[in-house]
NUGUZA-544674 format. One record per atom (N, C-alpha, C): residue number from 1; atom name; z, y, x. Coordinates in steps of 0.05 Angstrom, whole numbers. Layout:
BEGIN
<migu><seq>NUM</seq><atom>CA</atom><zz>Z</zz><yy>Y</yy><xx>X</xx></migu>
...
//
This chain:
BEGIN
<migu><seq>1</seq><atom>N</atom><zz>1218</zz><yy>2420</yy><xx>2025</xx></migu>
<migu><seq>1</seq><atom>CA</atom><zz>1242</zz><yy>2426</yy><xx>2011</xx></migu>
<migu><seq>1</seq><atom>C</atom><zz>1239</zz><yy>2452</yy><xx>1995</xx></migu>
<migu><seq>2</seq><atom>N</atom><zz>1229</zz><yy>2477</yy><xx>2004</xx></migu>
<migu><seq>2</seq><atom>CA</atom><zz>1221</zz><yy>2500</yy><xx>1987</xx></migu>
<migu><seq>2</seq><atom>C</atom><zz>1198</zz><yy>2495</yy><xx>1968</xx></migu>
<migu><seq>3</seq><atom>N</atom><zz>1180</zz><yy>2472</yy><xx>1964</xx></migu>
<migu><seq>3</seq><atom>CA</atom><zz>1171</zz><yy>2467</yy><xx>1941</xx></migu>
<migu><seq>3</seq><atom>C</atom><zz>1189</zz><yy>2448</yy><xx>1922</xx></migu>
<migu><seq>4</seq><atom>N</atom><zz>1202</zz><yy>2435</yy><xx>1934</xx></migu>
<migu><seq>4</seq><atom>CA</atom><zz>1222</zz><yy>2424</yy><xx>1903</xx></migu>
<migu><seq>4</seq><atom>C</atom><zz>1240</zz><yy>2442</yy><xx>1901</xx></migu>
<migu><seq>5</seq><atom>N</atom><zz>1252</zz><yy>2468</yy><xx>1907</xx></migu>
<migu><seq>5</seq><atom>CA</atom><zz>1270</zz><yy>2484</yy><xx>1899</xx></migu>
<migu><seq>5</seq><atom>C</atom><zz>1255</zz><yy>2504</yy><xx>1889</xx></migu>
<migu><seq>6</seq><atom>N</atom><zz>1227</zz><yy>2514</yy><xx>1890</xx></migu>
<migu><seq>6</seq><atom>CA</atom><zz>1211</zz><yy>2526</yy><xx>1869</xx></migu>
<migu><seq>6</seq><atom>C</atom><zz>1207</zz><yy>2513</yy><xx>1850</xx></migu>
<migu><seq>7</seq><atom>N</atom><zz>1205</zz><yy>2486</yy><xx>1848</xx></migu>
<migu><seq>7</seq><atom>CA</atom><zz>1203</zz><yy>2466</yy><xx>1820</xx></migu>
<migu><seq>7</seq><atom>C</atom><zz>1216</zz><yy>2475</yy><xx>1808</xx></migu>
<migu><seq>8</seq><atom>N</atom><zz>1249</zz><yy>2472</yy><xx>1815</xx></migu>
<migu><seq>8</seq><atom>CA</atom><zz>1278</zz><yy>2467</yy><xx>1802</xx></migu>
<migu><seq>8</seq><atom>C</atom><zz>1279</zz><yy>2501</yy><xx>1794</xx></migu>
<migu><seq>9</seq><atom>N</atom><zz>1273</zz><yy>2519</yy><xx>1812</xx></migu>
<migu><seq>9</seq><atom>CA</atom><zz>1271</zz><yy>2550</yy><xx>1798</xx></migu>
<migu><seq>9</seq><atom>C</atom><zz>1259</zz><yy>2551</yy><xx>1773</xx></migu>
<migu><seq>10</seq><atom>N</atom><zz>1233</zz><yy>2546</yy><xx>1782</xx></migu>
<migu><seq>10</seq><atom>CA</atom><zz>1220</zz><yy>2555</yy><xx>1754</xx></migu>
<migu><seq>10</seq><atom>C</atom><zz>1218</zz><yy>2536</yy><xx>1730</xx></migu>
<migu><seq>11</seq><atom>N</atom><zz>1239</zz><yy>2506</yy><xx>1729</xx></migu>
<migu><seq>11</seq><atom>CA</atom><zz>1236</zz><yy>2502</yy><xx>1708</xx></migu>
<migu><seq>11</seq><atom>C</atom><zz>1274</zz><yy>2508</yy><xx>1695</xx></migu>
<migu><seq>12</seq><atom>N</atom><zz>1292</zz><yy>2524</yy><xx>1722</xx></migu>
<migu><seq>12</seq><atom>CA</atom><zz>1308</zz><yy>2532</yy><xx>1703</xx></migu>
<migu><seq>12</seq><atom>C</atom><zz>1307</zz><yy>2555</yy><xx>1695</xx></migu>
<migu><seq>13</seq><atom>N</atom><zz>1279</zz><yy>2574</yy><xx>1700</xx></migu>
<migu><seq>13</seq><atom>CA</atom><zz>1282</zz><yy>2600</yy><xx>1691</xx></migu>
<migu><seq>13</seq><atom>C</atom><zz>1260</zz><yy>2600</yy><xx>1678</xx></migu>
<migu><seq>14</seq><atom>N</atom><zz>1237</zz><yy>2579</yy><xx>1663</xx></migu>
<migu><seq>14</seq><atom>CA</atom><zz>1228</zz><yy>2580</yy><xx>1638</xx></migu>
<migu><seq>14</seq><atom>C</atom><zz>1199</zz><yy>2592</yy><xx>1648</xx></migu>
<migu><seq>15</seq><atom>N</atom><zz>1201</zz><yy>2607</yy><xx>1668</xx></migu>
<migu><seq>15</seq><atom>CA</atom><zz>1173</zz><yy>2616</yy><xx>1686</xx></migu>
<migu><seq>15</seq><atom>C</atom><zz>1161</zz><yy>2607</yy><xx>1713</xx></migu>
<migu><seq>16</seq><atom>N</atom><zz>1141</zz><yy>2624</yy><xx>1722</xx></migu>
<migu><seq>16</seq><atom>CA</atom><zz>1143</zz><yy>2621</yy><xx>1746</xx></migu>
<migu><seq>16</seq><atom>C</atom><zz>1129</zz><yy>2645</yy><xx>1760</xx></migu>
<migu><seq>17</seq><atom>N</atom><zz>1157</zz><yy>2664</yy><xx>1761</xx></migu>
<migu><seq>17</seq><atom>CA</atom><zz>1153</zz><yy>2687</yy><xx>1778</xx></migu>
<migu><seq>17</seq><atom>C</atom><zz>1153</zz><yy>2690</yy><xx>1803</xx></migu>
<migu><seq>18</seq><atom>N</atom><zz>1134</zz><yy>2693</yy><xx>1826</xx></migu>
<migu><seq>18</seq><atom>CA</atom><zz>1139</zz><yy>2693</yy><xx>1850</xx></migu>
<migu><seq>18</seq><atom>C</atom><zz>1159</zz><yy>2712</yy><xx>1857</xx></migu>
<migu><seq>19</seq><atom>N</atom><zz>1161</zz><yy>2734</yy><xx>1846</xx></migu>
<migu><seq>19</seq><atom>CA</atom><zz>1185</zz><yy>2754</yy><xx>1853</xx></migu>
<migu><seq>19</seq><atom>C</atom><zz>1220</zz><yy>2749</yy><xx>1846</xx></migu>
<migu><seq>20</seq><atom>N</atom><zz>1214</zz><yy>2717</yy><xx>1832</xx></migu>
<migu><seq>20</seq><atom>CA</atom><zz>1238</zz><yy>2715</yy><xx>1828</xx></migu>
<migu><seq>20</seq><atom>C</atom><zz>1276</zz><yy>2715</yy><xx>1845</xx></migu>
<migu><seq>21</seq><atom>N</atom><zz>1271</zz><yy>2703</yy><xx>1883</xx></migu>
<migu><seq>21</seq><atom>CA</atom><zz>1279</zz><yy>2709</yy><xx>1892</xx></migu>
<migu><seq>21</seq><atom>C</atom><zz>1274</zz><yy>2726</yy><xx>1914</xx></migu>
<migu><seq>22</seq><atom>N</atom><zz>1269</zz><yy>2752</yy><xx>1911</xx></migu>
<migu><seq>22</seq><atom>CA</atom><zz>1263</zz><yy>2765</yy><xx>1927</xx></migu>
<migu><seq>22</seq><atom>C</atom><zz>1291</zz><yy>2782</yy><xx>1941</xx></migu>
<migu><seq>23</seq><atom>N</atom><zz>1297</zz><yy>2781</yy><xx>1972</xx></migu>
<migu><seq>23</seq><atom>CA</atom><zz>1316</zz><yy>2791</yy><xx>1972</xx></migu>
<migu><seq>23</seq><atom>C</atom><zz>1347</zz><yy>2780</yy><xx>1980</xx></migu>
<migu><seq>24</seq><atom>N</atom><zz>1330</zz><yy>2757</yy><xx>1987</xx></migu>
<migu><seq>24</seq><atom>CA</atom><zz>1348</zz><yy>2732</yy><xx>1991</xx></migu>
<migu><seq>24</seq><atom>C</atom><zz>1344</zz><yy>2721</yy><xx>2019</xx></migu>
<migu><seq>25</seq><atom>N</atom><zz>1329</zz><yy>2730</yy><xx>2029</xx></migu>
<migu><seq>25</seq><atom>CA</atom><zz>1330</zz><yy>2724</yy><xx>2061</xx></migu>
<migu><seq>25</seq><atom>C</atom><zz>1350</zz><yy>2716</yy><xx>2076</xx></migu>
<migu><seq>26</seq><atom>N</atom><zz>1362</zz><yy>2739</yy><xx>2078</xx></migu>
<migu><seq>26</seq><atom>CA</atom><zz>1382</zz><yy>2747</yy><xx>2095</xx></migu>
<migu><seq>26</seq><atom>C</atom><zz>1417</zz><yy>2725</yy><xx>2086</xx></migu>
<migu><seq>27</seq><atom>N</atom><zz>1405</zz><yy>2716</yy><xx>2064</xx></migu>
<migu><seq>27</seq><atom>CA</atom><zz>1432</zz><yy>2701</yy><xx>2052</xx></migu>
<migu><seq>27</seq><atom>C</atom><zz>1421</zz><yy>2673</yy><xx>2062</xx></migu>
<migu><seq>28</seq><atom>N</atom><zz>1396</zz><yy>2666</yy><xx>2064</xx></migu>
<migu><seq>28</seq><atom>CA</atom><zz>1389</zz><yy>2639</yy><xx>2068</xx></migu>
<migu><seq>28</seq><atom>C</atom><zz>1388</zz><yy>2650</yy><xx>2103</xx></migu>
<migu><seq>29</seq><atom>N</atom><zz>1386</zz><yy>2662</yy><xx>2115</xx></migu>
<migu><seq>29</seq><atom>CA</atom><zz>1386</zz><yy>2669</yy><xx>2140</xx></migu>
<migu><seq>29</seq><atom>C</atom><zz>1415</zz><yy>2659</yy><xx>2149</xx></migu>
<migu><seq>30</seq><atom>N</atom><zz>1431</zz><yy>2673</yy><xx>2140</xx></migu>
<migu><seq>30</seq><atom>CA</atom><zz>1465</zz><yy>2664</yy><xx>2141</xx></migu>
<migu><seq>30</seq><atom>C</atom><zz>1469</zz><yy>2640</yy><xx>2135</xx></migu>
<migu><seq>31</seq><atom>N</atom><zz>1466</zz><yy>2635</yy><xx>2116</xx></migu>
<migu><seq>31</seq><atom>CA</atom><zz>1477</zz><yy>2602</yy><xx>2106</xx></migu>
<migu><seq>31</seq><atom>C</atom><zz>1467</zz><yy>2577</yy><xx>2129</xx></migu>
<migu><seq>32</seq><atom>N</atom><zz>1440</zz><yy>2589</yy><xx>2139</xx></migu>
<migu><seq>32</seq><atom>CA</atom><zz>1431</zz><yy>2562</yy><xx>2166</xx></migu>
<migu><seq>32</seq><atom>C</atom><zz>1458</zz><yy>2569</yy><xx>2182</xx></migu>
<migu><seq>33</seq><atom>N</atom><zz>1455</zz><yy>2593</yy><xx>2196</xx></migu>
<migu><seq>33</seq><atom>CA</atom><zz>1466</zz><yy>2610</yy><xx>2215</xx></migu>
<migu><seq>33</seq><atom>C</atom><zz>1501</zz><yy>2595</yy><xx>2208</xx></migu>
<migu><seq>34</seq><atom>N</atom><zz>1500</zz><yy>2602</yy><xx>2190</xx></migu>
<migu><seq>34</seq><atom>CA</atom><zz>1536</zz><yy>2581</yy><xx>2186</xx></migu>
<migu><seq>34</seq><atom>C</atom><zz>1536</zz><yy>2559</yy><xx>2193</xx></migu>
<migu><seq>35</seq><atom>N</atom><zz>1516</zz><yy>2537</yy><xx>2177</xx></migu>
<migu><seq>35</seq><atom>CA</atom><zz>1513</zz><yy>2517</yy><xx>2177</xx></migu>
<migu><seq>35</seq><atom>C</atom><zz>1508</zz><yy>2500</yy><xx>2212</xx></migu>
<migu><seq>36</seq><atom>N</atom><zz>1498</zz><yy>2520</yy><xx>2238</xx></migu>
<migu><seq>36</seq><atom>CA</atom><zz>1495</zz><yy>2516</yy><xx>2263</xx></migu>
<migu><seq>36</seq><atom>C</atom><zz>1467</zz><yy>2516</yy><xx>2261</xx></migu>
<migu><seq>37</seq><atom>N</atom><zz>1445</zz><yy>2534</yy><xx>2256</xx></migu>
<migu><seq>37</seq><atom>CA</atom><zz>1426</zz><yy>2534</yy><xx>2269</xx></migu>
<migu><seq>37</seq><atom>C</atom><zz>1432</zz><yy>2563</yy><xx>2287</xx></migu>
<migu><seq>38</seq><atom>N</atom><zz>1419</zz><yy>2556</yy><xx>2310</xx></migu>
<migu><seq>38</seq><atom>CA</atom><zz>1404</zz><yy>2575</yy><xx>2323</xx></migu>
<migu><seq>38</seq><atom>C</atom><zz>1394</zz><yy>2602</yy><xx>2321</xx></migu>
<migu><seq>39</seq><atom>N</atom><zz>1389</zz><yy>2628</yy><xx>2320</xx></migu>
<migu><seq>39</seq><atom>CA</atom><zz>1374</zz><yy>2649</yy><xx>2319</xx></migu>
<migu><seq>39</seq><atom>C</atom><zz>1362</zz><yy>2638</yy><xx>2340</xx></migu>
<migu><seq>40</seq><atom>N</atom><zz>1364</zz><yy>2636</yy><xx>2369</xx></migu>
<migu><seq>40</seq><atom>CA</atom><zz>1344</zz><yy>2634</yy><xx>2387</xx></migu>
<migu><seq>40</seq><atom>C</atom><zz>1336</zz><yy>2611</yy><xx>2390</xx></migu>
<migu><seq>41</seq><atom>N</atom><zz>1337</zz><yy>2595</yy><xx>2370</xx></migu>
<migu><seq>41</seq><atom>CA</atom><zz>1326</zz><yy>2573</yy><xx>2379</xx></migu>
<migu><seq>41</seq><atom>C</atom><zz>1335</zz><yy>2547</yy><xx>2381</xx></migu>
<migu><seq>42</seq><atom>N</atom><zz>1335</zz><yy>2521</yy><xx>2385</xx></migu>
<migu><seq>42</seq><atom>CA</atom><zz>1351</zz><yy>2495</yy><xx>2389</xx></migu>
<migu><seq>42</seq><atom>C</atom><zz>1348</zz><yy>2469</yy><xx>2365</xx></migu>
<migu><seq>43</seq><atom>N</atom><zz>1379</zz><yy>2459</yy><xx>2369</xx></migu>
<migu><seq>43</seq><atom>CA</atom><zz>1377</zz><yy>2442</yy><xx>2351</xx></migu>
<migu><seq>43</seq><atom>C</atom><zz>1395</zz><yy>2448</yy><xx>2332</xx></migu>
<migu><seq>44</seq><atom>N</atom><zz>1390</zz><yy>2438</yy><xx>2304</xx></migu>
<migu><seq>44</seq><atom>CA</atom><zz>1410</zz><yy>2433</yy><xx>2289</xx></migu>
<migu><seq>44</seq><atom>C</atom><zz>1408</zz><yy>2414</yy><xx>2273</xx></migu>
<migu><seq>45</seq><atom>N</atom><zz>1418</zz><yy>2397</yy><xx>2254</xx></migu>
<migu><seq>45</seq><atom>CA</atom><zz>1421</zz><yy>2386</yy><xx>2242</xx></migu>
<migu><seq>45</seq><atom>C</atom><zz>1420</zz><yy>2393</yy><xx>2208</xx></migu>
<migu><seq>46</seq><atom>N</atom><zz>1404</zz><yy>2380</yy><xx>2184</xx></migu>
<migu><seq>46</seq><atom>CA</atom><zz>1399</zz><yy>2389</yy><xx>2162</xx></migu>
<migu><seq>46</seq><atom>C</atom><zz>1433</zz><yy>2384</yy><xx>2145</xx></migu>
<migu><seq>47</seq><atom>N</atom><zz>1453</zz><yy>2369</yy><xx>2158</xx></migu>
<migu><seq>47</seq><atom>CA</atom><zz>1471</zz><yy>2371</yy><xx>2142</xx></migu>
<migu><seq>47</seq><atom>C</atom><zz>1490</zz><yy>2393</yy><xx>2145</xx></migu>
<migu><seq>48</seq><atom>N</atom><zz>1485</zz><yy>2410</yy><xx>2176</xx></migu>
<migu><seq>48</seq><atom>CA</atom><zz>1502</zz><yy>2434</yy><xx>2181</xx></migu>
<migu><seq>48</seq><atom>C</atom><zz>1493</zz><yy>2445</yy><xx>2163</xx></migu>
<migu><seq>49</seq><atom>N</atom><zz>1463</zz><yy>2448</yy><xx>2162</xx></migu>
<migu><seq>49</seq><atom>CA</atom><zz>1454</zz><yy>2475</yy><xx>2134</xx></migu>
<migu><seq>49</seq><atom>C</atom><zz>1463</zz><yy>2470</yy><xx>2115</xx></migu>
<migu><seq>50</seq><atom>N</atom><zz>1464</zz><yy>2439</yy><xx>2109</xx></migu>
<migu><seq>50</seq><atom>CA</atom><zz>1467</zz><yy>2436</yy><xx>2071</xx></migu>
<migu><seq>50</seq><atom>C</atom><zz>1504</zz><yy>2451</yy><xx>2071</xx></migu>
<migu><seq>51</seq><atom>N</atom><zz>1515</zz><yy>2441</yy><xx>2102</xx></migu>
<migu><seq>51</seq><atom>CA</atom><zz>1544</zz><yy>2453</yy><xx>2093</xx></migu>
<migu><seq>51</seq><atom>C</atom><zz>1544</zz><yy>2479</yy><xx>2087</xx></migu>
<migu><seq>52</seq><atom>N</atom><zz>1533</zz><yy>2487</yy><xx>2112</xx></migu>
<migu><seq>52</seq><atom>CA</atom><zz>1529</zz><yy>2530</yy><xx>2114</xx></migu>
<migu><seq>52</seq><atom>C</atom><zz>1522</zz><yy>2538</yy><xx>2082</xx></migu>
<migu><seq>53</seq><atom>N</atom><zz>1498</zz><yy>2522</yy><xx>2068</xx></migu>
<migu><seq>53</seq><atom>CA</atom><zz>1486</zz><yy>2526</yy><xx>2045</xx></migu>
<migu><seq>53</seq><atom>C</atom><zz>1515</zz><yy>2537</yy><xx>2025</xx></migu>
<migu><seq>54</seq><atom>N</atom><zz>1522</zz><yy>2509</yy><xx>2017</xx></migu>
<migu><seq>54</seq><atom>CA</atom><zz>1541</zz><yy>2496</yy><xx>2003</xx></migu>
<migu><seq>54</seq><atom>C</atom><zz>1562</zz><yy>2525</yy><xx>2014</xx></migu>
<migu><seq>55</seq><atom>N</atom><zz>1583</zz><yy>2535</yy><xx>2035</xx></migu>
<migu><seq>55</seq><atom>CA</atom><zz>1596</zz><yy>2549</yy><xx>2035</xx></migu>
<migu><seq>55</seq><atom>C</atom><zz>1585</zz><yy>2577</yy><xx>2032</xx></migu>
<migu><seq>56</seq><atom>N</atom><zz>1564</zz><yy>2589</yy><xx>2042</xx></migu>
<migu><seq>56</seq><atom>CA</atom><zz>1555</zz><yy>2608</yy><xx>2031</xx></migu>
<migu><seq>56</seq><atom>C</atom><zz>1557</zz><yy>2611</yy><xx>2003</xx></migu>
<migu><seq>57</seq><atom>N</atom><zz>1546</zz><yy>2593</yy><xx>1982</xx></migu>
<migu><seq>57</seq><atom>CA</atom><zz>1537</zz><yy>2598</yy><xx>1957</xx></migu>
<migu><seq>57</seq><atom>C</atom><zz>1571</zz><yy>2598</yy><xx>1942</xx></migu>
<migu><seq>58</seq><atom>N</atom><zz>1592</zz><yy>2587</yy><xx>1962</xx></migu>
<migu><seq>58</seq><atom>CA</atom><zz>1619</zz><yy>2582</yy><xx>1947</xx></migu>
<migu><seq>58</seq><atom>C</atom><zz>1633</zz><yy>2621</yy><xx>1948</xx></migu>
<migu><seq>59</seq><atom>N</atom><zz>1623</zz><yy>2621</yy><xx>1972</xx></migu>
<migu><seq>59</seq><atom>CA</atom><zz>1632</zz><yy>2655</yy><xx>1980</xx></migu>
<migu><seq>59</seq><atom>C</atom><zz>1623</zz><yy>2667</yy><xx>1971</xx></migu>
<migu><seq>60</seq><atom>N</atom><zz>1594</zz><yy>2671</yy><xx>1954</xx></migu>
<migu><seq>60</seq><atom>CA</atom><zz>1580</zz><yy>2687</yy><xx>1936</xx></migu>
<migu><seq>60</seq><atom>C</atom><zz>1591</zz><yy>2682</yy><xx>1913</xx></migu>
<migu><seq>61</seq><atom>N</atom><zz>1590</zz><yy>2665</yy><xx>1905</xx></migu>
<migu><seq>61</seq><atom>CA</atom><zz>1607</zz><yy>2665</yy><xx>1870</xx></migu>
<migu><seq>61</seq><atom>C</atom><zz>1636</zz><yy>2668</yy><xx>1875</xx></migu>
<migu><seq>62</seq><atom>N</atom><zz>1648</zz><yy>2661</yy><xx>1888</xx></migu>
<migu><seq>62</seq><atom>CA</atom><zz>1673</zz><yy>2674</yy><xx>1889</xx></migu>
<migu><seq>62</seq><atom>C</atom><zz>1673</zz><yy>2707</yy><xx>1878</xx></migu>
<migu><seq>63</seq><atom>N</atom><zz>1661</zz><yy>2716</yy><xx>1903</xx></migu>
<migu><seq>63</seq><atom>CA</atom><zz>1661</zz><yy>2748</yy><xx>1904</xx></migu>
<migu><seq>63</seq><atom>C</atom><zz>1648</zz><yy>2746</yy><xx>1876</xx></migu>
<migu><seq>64</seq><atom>N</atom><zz>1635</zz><yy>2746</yy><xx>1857</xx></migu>
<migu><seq>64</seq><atom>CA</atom><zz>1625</zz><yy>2746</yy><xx>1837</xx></migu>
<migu><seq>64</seq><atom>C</atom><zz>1644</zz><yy>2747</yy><xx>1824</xx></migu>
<migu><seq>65</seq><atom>N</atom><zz>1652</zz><yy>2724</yy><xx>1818</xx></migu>
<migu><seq>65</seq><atom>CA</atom><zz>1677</zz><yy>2726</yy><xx>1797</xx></migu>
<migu><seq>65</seq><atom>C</atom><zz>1702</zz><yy>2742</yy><xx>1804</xx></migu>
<migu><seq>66</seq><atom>N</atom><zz>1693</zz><yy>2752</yy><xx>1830</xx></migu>
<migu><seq>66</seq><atom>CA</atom><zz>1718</zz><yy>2774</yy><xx>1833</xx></migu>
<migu><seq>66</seq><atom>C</atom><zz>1716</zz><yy>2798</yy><xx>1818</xx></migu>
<migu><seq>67</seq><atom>N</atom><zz>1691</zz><yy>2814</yy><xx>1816</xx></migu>
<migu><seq>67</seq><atom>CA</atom><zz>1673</zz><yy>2827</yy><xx>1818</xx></migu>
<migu><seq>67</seq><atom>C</atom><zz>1672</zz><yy>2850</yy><xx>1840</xx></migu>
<migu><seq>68</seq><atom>N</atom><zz>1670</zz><yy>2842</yy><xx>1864</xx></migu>
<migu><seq>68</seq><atom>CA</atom><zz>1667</zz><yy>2842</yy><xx>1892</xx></migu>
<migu><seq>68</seq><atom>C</atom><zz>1644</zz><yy>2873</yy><xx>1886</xx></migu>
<migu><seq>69</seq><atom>N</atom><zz>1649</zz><yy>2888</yy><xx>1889</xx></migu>
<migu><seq>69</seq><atom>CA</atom><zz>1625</zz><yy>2911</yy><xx>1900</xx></migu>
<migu><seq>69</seq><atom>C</atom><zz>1594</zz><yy>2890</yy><xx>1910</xx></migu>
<migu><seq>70</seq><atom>N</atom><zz>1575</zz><yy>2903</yy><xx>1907</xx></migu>
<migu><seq>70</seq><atom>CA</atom><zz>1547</zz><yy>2894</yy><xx>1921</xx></migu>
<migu><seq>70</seq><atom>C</atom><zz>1548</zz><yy>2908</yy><xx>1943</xx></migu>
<migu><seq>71</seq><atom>N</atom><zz>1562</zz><yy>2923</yy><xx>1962</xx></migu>
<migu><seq>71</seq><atom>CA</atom><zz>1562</zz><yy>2924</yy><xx>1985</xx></migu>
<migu><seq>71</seq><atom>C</atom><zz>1573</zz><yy>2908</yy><xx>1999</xx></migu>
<migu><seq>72</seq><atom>N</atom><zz>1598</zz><yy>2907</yy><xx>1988</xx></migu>
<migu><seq>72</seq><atom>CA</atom><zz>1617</zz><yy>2888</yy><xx>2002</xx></migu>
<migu><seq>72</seq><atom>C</atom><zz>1611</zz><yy>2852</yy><xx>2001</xx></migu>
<migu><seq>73</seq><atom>N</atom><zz>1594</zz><yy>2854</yy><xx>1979</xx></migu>
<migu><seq>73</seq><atom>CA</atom><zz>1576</zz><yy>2821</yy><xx>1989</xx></migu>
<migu><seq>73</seq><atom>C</atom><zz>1562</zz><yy>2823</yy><xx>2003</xx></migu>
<migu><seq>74</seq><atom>N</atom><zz>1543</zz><yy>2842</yy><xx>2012</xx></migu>
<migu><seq>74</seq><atom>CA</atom><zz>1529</zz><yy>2846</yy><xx>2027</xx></migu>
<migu><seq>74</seq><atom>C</atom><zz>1529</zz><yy>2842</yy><xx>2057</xx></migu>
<migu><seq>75</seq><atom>N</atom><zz>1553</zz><yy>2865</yy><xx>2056</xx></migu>
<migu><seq>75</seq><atom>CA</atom><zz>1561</zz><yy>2864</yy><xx>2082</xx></migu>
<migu><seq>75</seq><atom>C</atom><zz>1578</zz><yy>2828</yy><xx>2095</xx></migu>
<migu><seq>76</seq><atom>N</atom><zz>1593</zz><yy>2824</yy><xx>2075</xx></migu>
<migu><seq>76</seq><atom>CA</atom><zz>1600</zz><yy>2792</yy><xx>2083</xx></migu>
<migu><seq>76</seq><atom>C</atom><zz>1583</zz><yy>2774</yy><xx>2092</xx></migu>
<migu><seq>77</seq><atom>N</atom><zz>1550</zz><yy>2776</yy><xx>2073</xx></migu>
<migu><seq>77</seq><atom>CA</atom><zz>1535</zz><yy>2755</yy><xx>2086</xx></migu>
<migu><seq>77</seq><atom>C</atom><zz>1525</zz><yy>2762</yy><xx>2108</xx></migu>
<migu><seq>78</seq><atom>N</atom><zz>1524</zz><yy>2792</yy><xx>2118</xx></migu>
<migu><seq>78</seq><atom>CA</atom><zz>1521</zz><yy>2801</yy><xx>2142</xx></migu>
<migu><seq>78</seq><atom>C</atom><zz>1539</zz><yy>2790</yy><xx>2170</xx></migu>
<migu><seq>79</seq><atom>N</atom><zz>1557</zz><yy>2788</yy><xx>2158</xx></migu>
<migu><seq>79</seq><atom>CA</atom><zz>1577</zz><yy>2784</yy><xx>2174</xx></migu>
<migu><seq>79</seq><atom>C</atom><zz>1575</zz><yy>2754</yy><xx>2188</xx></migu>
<migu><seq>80</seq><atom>N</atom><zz>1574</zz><yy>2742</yy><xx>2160</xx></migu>
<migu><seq>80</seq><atom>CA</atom><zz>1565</zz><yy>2707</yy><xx>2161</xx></migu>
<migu><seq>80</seq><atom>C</atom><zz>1540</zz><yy>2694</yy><xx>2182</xx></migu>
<migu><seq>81</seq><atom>N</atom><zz>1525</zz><yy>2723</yy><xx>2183</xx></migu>
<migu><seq>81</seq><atom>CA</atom><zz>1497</zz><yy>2714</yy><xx>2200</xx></migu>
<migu><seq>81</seq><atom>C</atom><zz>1503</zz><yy>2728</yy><xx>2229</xx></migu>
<migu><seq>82</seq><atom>N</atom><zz>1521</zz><yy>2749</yy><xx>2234</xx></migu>
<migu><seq>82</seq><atom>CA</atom><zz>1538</zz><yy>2747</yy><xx>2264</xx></migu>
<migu><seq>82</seq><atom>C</atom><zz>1558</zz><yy>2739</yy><xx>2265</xx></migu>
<migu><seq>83</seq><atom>N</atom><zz>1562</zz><yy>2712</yy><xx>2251</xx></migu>
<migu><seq>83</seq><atom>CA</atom><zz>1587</zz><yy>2694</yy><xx>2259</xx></migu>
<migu><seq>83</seq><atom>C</atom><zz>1586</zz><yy>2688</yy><xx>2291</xx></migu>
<migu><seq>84</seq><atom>N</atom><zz>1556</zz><yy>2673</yy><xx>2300</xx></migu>
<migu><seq>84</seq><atom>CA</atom><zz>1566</zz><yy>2656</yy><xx>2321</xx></migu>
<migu><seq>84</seq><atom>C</atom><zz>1557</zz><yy>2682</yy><xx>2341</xx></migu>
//
C-alpha cells in the first residue's frame, strides 16, 4: 500500500522527492490509532484505519480552513494518538 501511495505522490507532485512527506508519522500514527489499531499490539482491521485515515485527514483540513495555529493541529493529532 505505501508503494501505490508513493506512485499517486509523485505523480501528483510532478517529482519524486523522498523528503516529500517528512513529518508525518505521528499523523499516520494517529489516524491507525483512531481507526483501532493497537500501540501494543493485536488486531485490527484495514477498514478501522481506512475510517481513522478518512477522519483524521477530515480534522486536518478542517483546522486548515479554519486557519487553526500549527500548534494547535499538532497538538489535536496528539491527542487523536492518546485517544484510546
Amino acid at each position: 500500500m505505501a508503494g501505490v501511495v508513493g506512485v499517486l505522490l509523485a505523480s501528483r507532485m510532478g517529482l519524486g522527492d523522498p523528503n516529500t512527506s517528512m513529518g508525518l508519522e505521528l499523523a499516520v500514527i494517529s489516524a491507525c490509532v483512531l481507526g483501532g489499531v493497537a500501540l501494543s499490539g493485536g488486531v485490527a482491521t484495514i477498514t478501522g484505519v481506512v475510517v481513522g485515515v478518512l477522519i483524521m485527514g477530515c480534522v486536518q483540513n478542517a483546522m486548515g480552513l479554519l486557519n487553526v495555529p500549527t500548534f494547535t493541529n499538532t497538538w489535536c493529532v496528539v491527542r487523536f494518538c492518546c485517544w484510546r
